[in-house]
DSSP file (Angstrom, degrees, kcal/mol; ACC not computed):
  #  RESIDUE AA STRUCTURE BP1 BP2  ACC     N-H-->O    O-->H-N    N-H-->O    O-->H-N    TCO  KAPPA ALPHA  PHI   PSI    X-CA   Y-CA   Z-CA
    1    1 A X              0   0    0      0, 0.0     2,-0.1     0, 0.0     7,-0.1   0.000 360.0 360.0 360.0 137.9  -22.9 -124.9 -195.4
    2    2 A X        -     0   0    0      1,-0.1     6,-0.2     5,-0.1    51,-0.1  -0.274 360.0-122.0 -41.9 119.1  -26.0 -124.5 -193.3
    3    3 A X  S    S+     0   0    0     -2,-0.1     2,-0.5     4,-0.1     3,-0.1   0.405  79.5   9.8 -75.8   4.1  -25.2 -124.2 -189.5
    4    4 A X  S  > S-     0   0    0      1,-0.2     4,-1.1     0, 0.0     3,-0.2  -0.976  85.7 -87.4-167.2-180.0  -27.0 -127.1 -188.0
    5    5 A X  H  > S+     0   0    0     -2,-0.5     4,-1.7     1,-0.2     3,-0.5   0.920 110.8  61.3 -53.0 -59.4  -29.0 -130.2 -188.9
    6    6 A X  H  > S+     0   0    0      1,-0.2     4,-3.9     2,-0.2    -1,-0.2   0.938 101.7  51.5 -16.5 -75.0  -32.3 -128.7 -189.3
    7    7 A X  H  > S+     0   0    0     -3,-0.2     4,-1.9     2,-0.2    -1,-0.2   0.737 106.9  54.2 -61.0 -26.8  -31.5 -126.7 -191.8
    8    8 A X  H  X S+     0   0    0     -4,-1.1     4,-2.0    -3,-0.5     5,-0.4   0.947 104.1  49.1 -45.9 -97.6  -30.1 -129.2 -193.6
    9    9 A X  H  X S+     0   0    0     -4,-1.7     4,-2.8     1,-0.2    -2,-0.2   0.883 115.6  48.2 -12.0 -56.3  -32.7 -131.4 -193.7
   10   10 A X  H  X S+     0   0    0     -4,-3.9     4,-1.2    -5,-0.4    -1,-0.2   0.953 112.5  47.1 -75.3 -33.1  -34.8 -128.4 -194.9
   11   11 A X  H  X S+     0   0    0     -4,-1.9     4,-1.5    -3,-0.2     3,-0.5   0.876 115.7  50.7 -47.1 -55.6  -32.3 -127.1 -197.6
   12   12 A X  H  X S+     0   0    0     -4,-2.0     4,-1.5     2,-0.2    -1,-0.2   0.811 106.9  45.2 -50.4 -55.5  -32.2 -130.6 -198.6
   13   13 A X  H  < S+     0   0    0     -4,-2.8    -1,-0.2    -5,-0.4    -2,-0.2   0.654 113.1  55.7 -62.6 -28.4  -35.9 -131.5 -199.0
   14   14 A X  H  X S+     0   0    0     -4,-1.2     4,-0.9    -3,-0.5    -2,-0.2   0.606 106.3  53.4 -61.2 -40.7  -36.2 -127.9 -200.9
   15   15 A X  H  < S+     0   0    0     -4,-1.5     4,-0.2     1,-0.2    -2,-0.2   0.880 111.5  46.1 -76.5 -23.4  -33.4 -129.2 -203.5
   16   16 A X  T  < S+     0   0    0     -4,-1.5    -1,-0.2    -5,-0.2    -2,-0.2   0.834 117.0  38.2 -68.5 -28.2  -35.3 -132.2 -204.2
   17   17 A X  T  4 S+     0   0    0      1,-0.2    -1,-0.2    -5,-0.1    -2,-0.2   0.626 110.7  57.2-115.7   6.2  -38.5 -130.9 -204.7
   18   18 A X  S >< S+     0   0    0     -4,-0.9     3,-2.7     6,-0.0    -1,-0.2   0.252  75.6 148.9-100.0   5.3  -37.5 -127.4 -206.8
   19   19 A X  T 3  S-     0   0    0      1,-0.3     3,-0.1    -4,-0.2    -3,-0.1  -0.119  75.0 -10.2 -53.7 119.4  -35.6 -129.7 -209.5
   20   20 A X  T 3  S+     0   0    0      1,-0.2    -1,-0.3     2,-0.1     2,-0.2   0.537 109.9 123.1  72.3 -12.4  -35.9 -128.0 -212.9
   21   21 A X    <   -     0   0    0     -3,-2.7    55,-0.3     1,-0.2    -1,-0.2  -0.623  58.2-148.1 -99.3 179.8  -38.3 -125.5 -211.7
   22   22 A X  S    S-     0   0    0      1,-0.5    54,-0.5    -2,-0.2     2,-0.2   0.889  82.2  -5.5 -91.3 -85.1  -38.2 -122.1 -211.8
   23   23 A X  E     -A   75   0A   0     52,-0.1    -1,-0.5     2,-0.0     2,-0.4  -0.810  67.0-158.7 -92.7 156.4  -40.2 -121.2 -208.6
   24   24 A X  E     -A   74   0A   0     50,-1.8    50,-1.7    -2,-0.2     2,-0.5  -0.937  11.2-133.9-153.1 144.3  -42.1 -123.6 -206.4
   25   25 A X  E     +A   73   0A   0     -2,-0.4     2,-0.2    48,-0.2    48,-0.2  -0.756  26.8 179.7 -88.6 109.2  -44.8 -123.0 -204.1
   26   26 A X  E     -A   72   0A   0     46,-1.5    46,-4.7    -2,-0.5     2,-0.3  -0.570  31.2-142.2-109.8 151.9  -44.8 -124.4 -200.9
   27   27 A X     >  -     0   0    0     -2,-0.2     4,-3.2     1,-0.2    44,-0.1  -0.748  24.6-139.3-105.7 134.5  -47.0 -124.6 -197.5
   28   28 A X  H  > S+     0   0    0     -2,-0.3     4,-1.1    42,-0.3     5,-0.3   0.950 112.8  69.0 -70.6 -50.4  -44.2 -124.5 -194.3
   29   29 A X  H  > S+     0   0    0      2,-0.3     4,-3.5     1,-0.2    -1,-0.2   0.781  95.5  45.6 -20.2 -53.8  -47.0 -127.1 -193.5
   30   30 A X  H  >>S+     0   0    0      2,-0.2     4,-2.5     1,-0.2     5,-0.5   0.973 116.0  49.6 -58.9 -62.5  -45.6 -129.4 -196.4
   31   31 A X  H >X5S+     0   0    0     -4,-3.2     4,-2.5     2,-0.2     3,-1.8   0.918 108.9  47.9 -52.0 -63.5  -42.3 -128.8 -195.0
   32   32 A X  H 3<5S+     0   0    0     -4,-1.1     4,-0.4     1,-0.3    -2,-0.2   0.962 111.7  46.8 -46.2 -77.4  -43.1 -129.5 -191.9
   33   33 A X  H 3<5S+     0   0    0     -4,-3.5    -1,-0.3    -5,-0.3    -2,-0.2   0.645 107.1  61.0 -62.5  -2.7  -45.0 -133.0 -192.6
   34   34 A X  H X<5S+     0   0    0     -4,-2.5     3,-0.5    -3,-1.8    -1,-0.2   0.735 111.9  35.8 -82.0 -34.7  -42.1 -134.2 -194.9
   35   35 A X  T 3X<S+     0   0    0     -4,-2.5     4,-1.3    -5,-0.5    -2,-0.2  -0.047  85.4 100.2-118.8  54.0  -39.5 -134.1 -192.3
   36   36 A X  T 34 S+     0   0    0     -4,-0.4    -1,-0.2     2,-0.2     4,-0.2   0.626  77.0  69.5 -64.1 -27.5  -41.8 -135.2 -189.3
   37   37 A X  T <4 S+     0   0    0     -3,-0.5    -2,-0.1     2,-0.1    -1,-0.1   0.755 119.1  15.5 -66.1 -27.9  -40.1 -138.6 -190.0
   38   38 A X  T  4 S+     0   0    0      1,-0.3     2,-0.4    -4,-0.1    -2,-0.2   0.893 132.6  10.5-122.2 -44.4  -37.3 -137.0 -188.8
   39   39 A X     <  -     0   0    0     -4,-1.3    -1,-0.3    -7,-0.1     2,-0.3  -0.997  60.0-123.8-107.8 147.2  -37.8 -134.1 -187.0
   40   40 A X        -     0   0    0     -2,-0.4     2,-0.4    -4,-0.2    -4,-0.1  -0.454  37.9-174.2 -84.8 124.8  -40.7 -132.1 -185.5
   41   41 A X        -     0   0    0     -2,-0.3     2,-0.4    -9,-0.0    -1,-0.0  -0.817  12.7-143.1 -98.8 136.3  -40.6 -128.5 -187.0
   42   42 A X    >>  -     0   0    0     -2,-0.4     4,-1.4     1,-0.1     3,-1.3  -0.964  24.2-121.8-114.0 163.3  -42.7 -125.7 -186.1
   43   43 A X  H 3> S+     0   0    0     -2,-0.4     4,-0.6     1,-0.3   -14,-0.1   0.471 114.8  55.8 -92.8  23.8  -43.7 -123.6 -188.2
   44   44 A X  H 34 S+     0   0    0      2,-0.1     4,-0.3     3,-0.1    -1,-0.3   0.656 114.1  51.3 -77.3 -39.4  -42.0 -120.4 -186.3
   45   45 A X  H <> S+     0   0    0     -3,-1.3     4,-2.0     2,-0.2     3,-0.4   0.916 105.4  56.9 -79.4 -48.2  -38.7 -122.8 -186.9
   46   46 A X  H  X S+     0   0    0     -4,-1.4     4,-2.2     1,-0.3    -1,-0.2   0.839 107.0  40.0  -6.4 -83.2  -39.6 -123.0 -190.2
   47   47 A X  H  X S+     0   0    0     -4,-0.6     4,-0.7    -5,-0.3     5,-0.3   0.598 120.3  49.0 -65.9 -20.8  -39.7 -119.1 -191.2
   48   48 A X  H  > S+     0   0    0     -3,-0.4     4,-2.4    -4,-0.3     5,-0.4   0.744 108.0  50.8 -93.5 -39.8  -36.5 -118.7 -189.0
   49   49 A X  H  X S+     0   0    0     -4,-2.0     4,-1.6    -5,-0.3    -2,-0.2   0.972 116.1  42.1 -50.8 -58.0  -34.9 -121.8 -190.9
   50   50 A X  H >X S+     0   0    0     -4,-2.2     4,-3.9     2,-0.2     3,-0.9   0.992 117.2  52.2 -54.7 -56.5  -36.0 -119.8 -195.0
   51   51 A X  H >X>S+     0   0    0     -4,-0.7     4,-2.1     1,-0.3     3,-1.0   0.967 109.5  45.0 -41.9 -53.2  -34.7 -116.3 -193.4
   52   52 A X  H 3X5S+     0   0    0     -4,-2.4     4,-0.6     1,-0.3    -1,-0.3   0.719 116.9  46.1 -84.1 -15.5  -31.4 -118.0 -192.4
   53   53 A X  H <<>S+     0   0    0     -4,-1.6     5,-1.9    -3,-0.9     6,-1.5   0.538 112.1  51.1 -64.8 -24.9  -31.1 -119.7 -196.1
   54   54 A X  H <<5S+     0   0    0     -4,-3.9    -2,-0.2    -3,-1.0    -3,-0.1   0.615 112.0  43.9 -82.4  -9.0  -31.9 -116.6 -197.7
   55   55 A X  H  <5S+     0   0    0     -4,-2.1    -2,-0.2    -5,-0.3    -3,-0.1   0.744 111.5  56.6 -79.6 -41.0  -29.3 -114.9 -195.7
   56   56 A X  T  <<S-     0   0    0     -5,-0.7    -2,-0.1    -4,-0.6    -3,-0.1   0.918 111.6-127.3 -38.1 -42.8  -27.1 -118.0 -196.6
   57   57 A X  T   5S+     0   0    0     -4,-0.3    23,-0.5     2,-0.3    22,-0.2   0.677  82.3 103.0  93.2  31.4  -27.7 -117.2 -200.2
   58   58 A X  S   <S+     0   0    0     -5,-1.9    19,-4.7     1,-0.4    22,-0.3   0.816  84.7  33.4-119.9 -30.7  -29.0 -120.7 -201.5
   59   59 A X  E     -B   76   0A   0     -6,-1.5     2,-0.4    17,-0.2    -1,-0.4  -0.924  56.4-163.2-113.5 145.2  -32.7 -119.8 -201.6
   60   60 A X  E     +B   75   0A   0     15,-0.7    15,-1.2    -2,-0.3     2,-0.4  -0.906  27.6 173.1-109.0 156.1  -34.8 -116.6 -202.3
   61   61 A X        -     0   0    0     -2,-0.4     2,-0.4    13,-0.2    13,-0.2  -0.939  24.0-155.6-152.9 132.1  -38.3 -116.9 -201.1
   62   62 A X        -     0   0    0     -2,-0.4    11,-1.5    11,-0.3     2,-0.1  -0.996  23.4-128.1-135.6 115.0  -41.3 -114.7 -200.8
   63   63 A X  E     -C   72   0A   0     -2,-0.4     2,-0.4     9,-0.2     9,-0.2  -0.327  31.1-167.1 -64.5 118.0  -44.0 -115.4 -198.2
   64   64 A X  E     -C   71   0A   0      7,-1.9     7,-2.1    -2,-0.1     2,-0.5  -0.988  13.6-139.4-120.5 133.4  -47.8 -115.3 -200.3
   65   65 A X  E     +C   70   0A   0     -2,-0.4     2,-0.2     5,-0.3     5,-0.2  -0.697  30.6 165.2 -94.3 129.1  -50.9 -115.2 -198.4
   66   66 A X  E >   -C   69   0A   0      3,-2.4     3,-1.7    -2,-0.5     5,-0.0  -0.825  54.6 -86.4-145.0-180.0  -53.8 -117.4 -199.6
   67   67 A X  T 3  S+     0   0    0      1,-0.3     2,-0.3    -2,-0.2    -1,-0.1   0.947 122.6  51.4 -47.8 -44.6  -57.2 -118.6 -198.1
   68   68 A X  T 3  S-     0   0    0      1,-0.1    -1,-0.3    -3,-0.0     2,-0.2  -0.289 125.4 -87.3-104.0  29.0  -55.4 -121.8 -196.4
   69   69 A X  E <  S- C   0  66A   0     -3,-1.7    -3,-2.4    -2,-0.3     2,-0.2  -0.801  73.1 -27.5 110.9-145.7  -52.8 -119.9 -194.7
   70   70 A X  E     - C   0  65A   0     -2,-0.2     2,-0.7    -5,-0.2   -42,-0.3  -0.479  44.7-160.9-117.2-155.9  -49.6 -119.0 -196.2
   71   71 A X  E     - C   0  64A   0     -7,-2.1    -7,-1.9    -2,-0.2     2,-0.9  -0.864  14.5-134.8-161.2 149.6  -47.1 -120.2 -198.7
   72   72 A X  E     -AC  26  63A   0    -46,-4.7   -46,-1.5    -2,-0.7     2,-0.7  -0.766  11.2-157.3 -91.9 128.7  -43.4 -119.8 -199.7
   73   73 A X  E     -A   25   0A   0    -11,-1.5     2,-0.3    -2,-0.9   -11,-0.3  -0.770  27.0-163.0-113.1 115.4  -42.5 -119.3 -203.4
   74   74 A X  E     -A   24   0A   0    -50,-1.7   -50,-1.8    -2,-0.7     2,-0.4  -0.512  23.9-168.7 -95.8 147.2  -39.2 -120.4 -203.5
   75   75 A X  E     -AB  23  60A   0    -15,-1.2   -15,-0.7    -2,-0.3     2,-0.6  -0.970  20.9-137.7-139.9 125.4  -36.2 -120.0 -205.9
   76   76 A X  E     - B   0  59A   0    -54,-0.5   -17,-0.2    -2,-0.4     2,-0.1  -0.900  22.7-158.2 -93.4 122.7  -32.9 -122.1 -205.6
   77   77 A X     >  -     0   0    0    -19,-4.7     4,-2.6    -2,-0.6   -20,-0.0  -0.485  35.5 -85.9 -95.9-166.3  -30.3 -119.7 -206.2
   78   78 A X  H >> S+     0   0    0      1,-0.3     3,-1.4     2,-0.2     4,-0.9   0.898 125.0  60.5 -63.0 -51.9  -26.8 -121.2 -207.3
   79   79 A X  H >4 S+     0   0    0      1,-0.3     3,-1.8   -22,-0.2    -1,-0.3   0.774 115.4  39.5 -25.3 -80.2  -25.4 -121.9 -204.1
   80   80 A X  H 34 S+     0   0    0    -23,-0.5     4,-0.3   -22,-0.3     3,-0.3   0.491  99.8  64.2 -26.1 -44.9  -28.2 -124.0 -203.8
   81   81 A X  H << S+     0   0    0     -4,-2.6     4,-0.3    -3,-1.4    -1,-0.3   0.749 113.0  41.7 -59.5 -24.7  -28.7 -125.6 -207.0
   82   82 A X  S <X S+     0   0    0     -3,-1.8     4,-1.7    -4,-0.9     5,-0.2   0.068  87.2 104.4-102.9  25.6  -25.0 -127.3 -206.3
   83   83 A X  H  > S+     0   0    0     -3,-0.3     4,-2.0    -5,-0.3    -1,-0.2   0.981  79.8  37.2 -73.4 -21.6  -25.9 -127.9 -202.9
   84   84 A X  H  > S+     0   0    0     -4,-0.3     4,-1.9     2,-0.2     5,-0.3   0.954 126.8  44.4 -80.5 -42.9  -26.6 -132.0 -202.8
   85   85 A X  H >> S+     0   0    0     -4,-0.3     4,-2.5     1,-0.2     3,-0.9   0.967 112.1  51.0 -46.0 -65.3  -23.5 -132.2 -205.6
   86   86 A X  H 3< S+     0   0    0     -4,-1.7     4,-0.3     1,-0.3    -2,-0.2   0.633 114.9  41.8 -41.7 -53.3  -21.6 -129.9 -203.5
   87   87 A X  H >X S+     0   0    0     -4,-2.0     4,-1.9     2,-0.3     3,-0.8   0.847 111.0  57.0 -53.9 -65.1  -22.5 -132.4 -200.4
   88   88 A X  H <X S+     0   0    0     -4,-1.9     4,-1.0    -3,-0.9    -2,-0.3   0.804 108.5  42.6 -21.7 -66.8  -21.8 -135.6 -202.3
   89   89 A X  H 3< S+     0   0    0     -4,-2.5     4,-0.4    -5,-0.3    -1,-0.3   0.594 103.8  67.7 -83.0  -3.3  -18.2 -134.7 -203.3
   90   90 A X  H <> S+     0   0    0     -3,-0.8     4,-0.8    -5,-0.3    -2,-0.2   0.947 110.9  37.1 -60.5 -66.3  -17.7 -133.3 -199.4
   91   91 A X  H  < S+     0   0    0     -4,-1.9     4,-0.3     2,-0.2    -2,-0.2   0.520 114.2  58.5 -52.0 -18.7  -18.1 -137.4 -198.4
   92   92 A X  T >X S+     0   0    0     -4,-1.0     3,-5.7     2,-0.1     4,-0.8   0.767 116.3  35.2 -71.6 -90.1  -16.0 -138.5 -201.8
   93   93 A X  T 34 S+     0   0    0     -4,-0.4    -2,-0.2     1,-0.3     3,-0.1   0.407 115.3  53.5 -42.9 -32.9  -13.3 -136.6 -200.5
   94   94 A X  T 3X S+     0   0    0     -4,-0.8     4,-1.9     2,-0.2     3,-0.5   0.679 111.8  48.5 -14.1 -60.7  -13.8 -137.2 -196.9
   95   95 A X  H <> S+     0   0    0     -3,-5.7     4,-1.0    -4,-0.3    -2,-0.2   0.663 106.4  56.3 -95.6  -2.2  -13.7 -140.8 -197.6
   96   96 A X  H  < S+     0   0    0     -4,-0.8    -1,-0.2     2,-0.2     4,-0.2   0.441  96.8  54.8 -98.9  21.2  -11.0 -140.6 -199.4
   97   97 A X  H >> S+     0   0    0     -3,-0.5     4,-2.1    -5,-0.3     3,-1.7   0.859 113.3  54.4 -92.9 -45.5   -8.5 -139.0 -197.0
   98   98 A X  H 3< S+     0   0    0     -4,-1.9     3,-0.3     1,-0.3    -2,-0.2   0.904 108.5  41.5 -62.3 -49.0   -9.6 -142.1 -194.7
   99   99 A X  T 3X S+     0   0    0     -4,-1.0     4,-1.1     1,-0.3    -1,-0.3   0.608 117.3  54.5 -93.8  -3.3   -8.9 -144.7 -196.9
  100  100 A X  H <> S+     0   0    0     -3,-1.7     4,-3.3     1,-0.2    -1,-0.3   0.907 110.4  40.9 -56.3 -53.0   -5.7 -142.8 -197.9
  101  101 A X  H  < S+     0   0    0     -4,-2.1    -2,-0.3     1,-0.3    -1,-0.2  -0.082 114.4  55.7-114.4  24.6   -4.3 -142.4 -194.7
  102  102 A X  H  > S+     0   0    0     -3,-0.2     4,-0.7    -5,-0.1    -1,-0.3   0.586 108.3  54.0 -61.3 -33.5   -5.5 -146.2 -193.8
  103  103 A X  H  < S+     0   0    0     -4,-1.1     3,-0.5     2,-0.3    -2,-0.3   0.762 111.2  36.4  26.4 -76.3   -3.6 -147.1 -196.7
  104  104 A X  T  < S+     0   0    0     -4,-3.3    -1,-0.2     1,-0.2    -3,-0.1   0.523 109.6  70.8-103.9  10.8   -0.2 -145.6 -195.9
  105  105 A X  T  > S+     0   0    0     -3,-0.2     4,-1.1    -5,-0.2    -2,-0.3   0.784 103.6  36.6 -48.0 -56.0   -0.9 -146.5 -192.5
  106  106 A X  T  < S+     0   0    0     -4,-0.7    -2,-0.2    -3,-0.5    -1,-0.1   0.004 108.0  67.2-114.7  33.8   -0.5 -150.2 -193.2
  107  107 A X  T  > S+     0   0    0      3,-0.1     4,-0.8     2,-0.1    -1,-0.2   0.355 101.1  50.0-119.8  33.6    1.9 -149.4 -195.3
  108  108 A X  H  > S+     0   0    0      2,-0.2     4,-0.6    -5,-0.1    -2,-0.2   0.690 107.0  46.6   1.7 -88.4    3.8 -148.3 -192.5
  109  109 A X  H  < S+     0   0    0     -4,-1.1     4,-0.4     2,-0.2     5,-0.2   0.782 110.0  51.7 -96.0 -28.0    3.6 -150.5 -190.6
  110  110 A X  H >> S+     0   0    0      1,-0.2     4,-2.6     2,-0.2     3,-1.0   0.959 111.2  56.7 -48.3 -50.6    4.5 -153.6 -193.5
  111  111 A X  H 3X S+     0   0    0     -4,-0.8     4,-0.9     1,-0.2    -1,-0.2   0.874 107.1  41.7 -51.5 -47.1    7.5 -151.5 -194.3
  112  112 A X  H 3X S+     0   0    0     -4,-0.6     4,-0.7     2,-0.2    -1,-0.2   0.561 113.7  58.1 -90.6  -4.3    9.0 -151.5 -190.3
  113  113 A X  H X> S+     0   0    0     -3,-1.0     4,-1.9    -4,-0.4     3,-0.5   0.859 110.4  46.8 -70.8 -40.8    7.9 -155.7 -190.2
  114  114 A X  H 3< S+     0   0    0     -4,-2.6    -2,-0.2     1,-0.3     4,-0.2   0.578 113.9  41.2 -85.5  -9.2   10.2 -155.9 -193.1
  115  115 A X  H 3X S+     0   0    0     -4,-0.9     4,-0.6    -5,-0.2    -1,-0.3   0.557 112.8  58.0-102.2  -4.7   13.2 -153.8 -191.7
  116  116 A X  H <X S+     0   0    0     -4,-0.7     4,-0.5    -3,-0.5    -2,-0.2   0.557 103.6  50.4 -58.4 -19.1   12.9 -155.3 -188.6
  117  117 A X  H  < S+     0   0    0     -4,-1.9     4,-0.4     2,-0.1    -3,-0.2   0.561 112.7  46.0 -55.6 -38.7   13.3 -158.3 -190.1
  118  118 A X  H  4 S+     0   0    0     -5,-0.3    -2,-0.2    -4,-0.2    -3,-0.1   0.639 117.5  36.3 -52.2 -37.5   16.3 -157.3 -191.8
  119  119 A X  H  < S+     0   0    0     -4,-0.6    -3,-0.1     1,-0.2    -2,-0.1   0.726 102.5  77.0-113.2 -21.6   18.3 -155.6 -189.4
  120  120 A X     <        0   0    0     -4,-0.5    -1,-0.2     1,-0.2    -3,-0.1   0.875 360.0 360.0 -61.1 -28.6   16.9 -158.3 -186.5
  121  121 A X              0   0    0     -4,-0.4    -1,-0.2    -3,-0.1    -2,-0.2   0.647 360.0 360.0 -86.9 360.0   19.6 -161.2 -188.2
């Protein structure tokens, strides 16, 4: 999984908008002004954020120079393509060890009303 929130977010915003393509070209600018809503990027954090997802292994990406700066052309490799499933069943499973273990929590604690009740006459 991607070491801190940032990267997340950016991993995230990259699986959404590379669905079904093969490559897609992107401005860190774009990145940057999609998750402004949630956090302010720069675009030095940016480039460190793609390095540290192509080291990860969920994207490959190669930097193209054009009039209006530059641009990423970006590939989800597999790691990546399952990352939002992959994410999605972490929080299934998650939420079901909680409601498990509330579950045989209270019934527990029904179980010791009901031999206390027994053994108390």
């Amino acid at each position: 999984m991607p070491d801190n929130r940032k990267e997340k977010l950016v991993l995230k915003y990259l699986c959404k908008v590379c669905v079904g393509k093969k490559t897609y070209l992107i401005s860190p600018h774009e990145i940057a002004k999609e998750l402004c809503k949630k956090m302010v990027l720069s675009v030095n954090e940016i480039d460190e954020i793609m390095a540290s997802l192509s080291l990860q292994n969920y994207i490959d990406f190669v930097v193209s120079d054009s009039k209006n700066g530059y641009y990423y052309c970006v590939k989800l490799k597999k790691k990546g393509q399952t990352y939002l499933a992959d994410v999605k069943h972490q929080k299934k499973t998650l939420l079901m060890l909680v409601l498990r273990s509330i579950f045989l929590a209270t019934v527990s604690f029904v179980f010791g009303l009901i031999l206390k009740a027994i053994f108390k006459s």
